[in-house]
LOTISE-911417 format. One line per field, with one value per residue: residue in three letters; x, y, z of N, C-alpha, C in turn. Coordinates in steps of 0.02 Angstrom, whole numbers, plus 50000, padded with zeros to 5 digits. Example, Ala and Ser with C-alpha at 12.3 -4.5 7.8 and 13.67 -1.06 7.14 Angstrom:
REM LOTISE-911417
aa = ALA  SER
nxx = 50660  50642
nyy = 49716  49888
nzz = 50390  50354
caxx = 50615  50684
cayy = 49775  49947
cazz = 50390  50357
cxx = 50660  50645
cyy = 49835  50002
czz = 50390  50394
END
This chain:
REM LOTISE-911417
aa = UNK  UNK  UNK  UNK  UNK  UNK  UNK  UNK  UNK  UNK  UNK  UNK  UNK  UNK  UNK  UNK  UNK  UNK  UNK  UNK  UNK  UNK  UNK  UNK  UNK  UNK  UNK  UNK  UNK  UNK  UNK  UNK  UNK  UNK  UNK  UNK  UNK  UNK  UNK  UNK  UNK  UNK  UNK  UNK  UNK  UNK  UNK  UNK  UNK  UNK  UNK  UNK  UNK  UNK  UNK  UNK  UNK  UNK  UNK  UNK  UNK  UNK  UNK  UNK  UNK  UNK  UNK  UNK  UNK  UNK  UNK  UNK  UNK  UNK  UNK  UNK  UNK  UNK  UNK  UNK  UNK  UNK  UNK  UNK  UNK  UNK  UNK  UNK  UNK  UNK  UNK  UNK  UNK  UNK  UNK  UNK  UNK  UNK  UNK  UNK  UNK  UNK  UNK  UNK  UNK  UNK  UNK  UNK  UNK  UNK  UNK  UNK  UNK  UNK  UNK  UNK  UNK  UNK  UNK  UNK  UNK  UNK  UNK  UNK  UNK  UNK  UNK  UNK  UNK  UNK  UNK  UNK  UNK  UNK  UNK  UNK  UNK  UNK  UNK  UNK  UNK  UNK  UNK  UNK  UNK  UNK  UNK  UNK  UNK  UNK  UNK  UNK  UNK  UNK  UNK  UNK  UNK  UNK  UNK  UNK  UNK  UNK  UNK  UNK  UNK  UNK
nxx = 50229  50308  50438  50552  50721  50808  50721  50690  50774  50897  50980  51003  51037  51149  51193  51275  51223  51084  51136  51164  51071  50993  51051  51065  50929  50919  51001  50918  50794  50821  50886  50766  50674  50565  50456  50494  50392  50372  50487  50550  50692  50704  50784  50754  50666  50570  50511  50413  50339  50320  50284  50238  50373  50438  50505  50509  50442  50381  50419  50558  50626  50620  50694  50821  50846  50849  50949  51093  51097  51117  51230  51316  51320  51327  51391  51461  51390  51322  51209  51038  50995  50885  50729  50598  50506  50382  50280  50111  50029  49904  49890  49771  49698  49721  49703  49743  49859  49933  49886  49974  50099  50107  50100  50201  50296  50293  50347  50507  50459  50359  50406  50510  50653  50676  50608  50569  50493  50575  50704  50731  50861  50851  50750  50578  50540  50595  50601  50468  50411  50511  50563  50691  50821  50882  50983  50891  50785  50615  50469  50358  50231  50323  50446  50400  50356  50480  50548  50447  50502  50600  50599  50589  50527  50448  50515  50429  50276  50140  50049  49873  49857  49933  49966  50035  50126  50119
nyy = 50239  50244  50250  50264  50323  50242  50301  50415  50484  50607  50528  50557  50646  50734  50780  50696  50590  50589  50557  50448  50332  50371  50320  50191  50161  50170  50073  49960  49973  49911  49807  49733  49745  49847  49999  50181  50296  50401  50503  50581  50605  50637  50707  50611  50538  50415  50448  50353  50330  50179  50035  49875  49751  49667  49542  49513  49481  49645  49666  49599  49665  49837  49780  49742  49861  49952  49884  49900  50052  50072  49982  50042  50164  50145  50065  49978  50029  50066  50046  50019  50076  50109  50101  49963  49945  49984  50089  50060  50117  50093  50147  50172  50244  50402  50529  50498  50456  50563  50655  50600  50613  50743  50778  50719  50777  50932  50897  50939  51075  51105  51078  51162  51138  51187  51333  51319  51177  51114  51162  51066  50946  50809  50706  50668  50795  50877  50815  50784  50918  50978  50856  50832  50716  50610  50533  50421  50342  50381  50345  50401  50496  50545  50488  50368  50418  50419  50326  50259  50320  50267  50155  50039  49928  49940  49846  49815  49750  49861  49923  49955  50089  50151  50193  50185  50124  49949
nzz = 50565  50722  50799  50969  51037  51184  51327  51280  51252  51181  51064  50929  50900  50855  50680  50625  50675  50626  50504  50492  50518  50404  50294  50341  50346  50232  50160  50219  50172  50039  50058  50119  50024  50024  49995  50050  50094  50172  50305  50441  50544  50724  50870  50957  50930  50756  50645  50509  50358  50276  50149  50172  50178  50045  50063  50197  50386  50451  50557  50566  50481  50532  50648  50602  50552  50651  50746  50663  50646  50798  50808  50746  50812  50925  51002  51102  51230  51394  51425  51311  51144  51085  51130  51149  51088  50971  50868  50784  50629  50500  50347  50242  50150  50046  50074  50239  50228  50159  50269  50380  50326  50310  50434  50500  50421  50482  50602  50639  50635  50726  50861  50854  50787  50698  50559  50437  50357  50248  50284  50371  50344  50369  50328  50226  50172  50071  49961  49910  49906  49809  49722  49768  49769  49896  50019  50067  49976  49890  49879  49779  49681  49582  49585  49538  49408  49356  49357  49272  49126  49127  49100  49179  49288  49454  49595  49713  49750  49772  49866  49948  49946  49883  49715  49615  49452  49403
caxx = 50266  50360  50500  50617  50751  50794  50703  50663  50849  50904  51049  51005  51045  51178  51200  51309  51203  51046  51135  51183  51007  50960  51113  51037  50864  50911  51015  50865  50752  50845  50880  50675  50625  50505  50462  50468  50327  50413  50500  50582  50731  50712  50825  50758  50623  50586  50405  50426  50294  50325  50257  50274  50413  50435  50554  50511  50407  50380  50451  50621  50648  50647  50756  50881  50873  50867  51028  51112  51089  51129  51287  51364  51314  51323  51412  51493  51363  51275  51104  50991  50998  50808  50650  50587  50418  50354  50200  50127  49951  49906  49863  49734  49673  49752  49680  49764  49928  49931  49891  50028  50144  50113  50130  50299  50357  50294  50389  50532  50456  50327  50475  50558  50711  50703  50564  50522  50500  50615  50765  50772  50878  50861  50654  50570  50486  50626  50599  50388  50428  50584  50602  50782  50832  50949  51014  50843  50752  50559  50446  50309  50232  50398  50476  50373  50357  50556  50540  50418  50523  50671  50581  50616  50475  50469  50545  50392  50199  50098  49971  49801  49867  49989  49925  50093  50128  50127
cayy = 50202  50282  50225  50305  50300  50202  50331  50454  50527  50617  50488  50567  50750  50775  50783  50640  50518  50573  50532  50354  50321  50385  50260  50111  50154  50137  49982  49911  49961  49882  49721  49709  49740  49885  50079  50223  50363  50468  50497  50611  50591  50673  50695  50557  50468  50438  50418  50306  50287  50133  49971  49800  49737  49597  49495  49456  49549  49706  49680  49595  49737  49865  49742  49754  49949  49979  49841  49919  50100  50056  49968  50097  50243  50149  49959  49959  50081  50033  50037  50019  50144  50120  50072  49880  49934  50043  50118  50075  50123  50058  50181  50146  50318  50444  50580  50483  50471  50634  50686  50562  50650  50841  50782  50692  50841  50979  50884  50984  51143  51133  51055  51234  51127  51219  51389  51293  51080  51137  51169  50982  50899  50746  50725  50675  50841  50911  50751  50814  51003  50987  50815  50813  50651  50606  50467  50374  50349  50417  50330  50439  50501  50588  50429  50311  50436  50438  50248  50214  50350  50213  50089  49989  49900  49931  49768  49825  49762  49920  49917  49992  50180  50185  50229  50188  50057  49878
cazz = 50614  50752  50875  50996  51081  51262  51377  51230  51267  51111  51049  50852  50905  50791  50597  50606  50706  50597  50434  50500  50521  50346  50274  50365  50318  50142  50170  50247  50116  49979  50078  50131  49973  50037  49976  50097  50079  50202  50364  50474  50613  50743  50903  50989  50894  50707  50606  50448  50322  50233  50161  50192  50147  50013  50082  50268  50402  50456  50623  50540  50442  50573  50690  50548  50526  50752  50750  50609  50697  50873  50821  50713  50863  51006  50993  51167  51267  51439  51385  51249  51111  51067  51149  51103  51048  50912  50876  50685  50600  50456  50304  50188  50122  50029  50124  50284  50204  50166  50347  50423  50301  50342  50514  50508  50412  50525  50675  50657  50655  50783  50927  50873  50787  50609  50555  50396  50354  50214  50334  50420  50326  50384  50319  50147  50137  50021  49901  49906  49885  49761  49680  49788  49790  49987  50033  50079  49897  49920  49841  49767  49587  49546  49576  49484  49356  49321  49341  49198  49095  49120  49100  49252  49339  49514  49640  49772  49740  49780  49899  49929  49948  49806  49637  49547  49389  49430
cxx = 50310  50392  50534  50661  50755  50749  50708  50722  50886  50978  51041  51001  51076  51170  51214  51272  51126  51076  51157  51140  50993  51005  51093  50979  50885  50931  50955  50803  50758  50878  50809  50642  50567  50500  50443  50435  50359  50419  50549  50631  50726  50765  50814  50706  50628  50524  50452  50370  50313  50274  50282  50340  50410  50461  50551  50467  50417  50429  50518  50655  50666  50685  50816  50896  50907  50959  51084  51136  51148  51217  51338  51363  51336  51353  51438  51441  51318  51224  51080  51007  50916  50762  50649  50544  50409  50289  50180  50034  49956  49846  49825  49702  49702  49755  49731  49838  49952  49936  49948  50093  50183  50103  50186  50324  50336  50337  50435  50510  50400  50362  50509  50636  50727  50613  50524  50540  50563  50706  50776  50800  50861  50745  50658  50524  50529  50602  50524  50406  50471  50594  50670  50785  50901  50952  50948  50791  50671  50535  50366  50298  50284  50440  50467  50361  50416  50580  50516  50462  50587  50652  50594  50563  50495  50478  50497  50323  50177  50050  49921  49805  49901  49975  49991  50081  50151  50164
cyy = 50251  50230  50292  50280  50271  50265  50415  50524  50539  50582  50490  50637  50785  50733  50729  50566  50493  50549  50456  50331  50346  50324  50200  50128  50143  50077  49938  49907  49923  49799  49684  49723  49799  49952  50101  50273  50411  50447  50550  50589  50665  50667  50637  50506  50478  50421  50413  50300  50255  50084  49905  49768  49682  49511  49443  49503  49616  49714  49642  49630  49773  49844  49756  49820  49972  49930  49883  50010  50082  50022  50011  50171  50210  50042  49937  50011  50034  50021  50039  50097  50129  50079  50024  49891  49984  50030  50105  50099  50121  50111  50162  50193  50355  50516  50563  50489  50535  50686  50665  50628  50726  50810  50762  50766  50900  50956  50932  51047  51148  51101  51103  51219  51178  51266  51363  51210  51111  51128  51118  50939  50827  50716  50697  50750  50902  50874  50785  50873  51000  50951  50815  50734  50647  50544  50412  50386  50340  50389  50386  50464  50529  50543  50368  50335  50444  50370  50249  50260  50292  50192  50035  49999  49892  49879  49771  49775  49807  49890  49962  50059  50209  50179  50233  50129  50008  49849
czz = 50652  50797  50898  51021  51136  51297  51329  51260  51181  51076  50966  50864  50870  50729  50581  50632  50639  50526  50418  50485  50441  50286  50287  50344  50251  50118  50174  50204  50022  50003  50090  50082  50010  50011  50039  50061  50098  50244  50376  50545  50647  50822  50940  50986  50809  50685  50523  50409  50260  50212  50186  50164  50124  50054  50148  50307  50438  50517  50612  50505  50488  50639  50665  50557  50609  50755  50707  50634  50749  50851  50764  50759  50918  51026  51057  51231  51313  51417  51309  51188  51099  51114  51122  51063  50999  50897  50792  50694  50536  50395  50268  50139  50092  50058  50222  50279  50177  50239  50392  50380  50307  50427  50551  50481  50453  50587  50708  50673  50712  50850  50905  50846  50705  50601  50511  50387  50310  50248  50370  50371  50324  50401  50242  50118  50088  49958  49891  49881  49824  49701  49699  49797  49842  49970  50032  49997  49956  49878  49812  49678  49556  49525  49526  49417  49309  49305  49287  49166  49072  49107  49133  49294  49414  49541  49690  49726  49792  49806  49901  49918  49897  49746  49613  49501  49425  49435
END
């Protein structure tokens, strides 16, 4: 999934706007009941790979997260902080999700904002590389593997791409 901003004007340029956005994405993933795969902010759009969310749909969820955003950056501002529309495609492969993945995290470095994925903060490709856990929880085998260790059944049902416990 991607969105951008109103007129793909960078209104997530700094540190502080992208870590709003990483704060409401997690809000939003723990009110919609949904797991993220991955995602990257970037100055003026953001690619998300998530699932559906439990709770309600896809397009009430990210209403919530763009509202949520927009009025903690921008609550009194002429215009729009985001675009209406967003772009989704719908994973089903592992091989595909994999490719969406190394291509959200290369973002930064091939737009010239950071040398390695490593260096964008504001990305899940530390959580992939590291096991870091940020602000936005990552769902992936590291995850589900520290889950069953707890013993705490995930709150998601897993769809066709995710190969975690039930």
């Amino acid at each position: 999934m991607t969105f951008s901003c109103y007129h793909r004007q960078p209104k997530l340029a700094t540190a502080q706007a992208r870590s709003v956005f990483e704060r409401s994405l997690e809000q939003t993933r723990l009110a919609y009941v949904f797991y993220v795969l991955g995602y990257v902010v970037m100055p003026e759009h953001v690619h998300l790979l998530l699932t559906e969310p439990q709770t309600k749909a896809l397009s009430s969820a990210l209403q919530a997260l763009k509202q949520s955003v927009s009025r903690t950056l921008a609550l009194r501002a002429a215009e729009p902080f985001w675009q209406a529309r967003y772009y989704d495609f719908n994973v089903w492969s592992e091989d595909k999700r994999v490719e969406k993945l190394r291509y959200m995290h290369r973002n930064p470095v091939v737009r010239g904002l950071v040398a390695k994925p490593e260096e964008w903060a504001w990305s899940s490709f530390r959580h992939y590389a590291t096991g870091f856990e940020g602000t936005v929880e990552i769902e992936s085998e590291g995850t589900a593997q520290k889950r069953e260790q707890l013993g705490v059944r995930p709150a998601v049902r897993t769809g066709p791409v995710l190969r975690f416990p039930p």
